[in-house]
C-alpha positions in Angstrom: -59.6 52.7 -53.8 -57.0 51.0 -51.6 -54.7 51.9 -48.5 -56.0 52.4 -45.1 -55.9 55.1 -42.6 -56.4 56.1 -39.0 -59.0 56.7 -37.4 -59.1 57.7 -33.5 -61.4 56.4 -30.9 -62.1 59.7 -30.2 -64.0 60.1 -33.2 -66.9 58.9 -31.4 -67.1 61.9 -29.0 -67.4 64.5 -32.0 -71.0 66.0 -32.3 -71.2 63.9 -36.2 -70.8 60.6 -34.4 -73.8 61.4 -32.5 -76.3 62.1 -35.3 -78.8 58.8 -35.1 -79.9 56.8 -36.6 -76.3 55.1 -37.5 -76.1 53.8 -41.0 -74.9 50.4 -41.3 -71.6 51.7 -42.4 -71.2 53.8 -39.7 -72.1 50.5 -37.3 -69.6 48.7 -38.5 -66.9 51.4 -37.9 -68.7 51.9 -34.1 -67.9 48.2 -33.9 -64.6 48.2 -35.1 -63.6 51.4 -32.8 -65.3 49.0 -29.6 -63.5 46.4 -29.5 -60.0 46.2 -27.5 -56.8 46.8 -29.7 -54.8 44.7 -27.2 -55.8 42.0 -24.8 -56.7 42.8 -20.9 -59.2 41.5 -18.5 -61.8 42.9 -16.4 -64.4 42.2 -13.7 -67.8 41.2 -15.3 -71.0 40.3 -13.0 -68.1 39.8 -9.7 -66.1 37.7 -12.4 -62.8 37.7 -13.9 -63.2 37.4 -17.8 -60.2 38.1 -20.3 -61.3 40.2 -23.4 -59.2 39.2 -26.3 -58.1 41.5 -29.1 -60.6 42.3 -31.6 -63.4 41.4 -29.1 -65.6 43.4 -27.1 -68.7 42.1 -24.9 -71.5 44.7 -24.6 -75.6 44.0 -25.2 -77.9 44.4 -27.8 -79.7 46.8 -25.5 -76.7 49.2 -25.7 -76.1 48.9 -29.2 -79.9 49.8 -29.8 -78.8 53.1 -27.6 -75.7 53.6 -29.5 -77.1 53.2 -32.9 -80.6 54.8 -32.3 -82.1 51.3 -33.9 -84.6 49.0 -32.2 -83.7 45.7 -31.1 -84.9 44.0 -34.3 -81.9 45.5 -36.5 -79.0 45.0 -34.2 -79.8 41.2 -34.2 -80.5 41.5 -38.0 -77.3 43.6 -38.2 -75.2 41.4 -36.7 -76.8 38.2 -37.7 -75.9 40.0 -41.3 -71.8 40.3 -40.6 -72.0 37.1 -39.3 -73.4 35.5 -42.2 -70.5 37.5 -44.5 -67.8 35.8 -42.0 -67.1 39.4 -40.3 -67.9 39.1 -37.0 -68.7 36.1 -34.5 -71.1 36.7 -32.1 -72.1 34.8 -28.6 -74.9 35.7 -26.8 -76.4 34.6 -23.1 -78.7 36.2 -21.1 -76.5 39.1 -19.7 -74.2 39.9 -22.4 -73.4 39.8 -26.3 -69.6 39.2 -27.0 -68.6 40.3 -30.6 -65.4 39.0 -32.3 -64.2 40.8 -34.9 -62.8 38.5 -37.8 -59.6 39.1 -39.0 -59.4 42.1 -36.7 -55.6 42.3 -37.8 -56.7 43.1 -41.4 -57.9 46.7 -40.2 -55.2 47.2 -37.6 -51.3 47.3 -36.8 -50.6 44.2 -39.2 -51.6 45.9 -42.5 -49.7 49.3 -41.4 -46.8 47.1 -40.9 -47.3 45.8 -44.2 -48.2 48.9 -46.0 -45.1 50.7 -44.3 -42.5 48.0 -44.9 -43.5 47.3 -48.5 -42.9 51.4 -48.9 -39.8 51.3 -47.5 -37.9 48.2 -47.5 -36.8 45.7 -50.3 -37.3 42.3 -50.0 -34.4 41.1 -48.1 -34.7 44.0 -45.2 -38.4 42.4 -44.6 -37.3 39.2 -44.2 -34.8 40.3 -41.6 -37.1 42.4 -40.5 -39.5 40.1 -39.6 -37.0 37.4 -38.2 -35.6 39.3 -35.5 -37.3 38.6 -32.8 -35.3 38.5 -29.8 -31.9 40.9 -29.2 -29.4 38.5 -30.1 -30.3 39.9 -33.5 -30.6 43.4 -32.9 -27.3 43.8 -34.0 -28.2 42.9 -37.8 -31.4 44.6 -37.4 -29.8 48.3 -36.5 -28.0 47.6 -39.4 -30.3 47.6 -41.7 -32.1 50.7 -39.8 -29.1 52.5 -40.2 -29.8 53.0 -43.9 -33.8 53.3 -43.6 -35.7 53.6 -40.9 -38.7 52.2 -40.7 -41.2 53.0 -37.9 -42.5 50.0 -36.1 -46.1 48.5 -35.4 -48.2 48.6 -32.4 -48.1 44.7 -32.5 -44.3 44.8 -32.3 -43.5 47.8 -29.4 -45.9 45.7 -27.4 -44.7 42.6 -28.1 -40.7 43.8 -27.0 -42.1 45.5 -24.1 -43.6 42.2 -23.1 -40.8 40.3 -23.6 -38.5 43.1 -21.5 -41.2 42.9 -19.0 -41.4 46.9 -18.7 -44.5 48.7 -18.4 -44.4 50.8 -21.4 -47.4 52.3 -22.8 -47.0 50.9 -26.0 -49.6 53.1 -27.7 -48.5 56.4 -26.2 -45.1 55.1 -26.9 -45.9 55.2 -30.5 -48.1 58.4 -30.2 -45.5 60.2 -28.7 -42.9 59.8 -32.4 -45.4 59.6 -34.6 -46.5 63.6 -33.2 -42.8 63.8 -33.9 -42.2 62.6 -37.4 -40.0 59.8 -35.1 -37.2 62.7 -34.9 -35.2 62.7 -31.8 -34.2 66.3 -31.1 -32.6 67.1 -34.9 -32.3 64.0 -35.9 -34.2 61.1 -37.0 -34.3 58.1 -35.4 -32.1 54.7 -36.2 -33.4 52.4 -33.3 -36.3 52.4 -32.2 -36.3 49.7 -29.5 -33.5 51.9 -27.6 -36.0 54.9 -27.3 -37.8 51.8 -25.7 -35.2 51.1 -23.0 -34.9 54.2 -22.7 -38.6 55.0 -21.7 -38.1 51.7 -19.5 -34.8 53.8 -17.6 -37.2 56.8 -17.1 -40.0 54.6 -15.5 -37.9 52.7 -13.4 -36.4 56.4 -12.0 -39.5 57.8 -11.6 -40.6 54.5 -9.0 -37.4 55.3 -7.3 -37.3 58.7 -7.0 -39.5 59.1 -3.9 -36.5 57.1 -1.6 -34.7 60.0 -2.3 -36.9 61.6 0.7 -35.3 59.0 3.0 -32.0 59.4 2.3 -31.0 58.3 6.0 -29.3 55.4 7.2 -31.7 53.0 9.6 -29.9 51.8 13.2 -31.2 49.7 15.9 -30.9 50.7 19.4 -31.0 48.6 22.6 -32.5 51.3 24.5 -32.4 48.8 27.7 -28.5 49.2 27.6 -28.6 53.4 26.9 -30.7 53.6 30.0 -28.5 51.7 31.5 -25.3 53.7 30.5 -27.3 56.3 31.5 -28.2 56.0 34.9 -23.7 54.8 35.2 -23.2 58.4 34.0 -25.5 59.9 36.6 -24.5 57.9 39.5 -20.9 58.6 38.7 -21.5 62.3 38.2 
């Protein structure tokens, strides 16, 4: 068999997932669905550590919970994938960080492949993949205008990093996919508009409480309007 599919981190959570003991099979998929689908950082042990993509940094103590095994087969499962040149592993003391190997093989690079070999001849997936900036969006739309072709995680994130937006790239993504990428009637031809166009919403939705102070600030010199003040009264 060939081809890939889906499969949501919120498998995990499903009363199946939490049968134990975990086959190895079913470890390797819990690792897979661990580790981060995007870079980011967070606070370990009062410090600032990046986690990279396709990485994740637990223990062997939590992996024993996860998996229902005892200590001895995590390290003999992992020493395992890293013998086969799956998975990296780095351990200290406190914590176990796991680097998935070629993480891109089982993520947004393959769909991209698998979807523009589908859909695209040669020469639209060598423009495709050239465009990388919007001075060559122009040629890109054309293309799209023919087929469209719905984009990777890897590349919505990528142009929403380069706009400097805060997208959500994945719900971004979630949110056409639930809609067969149709806008209203009609199927979509660009999909890095819908992207500025989410970027517009955001940006409203920040400024939308001014709206409450729609009033125009003045300074006073209350010295002088007590002083006008008092003219008044003594000339009254």
């Amino acid at each position: 068999m060939s081809g890939w599919m889906k499969v949501y981190r919120s498998l995990t959570d499903h009363w199946l997932w939490e049968d134990k003991p975990f086959s190895k099979g079913q470890a390797w998929i819990d690792l897979l669905l661990l580790v981060n689908h995007t870079s980011k950082k967070t606070l370990i042990d009062g410090s600032l550590q990046e986690i990279e993509r396709g990485q994740t940094i637990t223990s062997v103590r939590k992996l024993c919970d996860r998996w229902g095994w005892s200590n001895t087969k995590v390290r003999r499962f992992l020493k395992m994938l890293e013998a086969d040149g799956m998975v990296k592993v780095k351990s200290d003391s406190k914590k176990t960080v796991i680097n998935v190997v070629n993480y891109r093989v089982y993520q947004d690079s393959e769909n991209e492949k698998t979807t523009v070999k589908r859909q695209q001849d040669d020469s639209e997936t060598s423009l495709k993949h050239t465009n990388k900036n919007e001075k060559n969006d122009k040629n890109e739309k054309k293309c799209s205008r023919a087929r469209f072709v719905p984009p990777s995680y890897e590349q919505v994130s990528s142009y929403c990093r380069e706009r400097g937006n805060s997208v959500d790239a994945q719900r971004f993504l979630d949110f056409y996919e639930a809609k067969g990428w149709m806008i209203g009637k009609n199927k979509m031809k660009d999909w890095k508009a819908a992207v500025r166009s989410w970027e517009r919403r955001d940006s409203g939705k920040k400024k939308e409480p001014e709206k409450l102070h729609n009033f125009t600030q003045r300074d006073y010199d209350f010295d002088e309007l007590e002083r006008q003040l008092m003219e008044k009264q003594l000339g009254g």
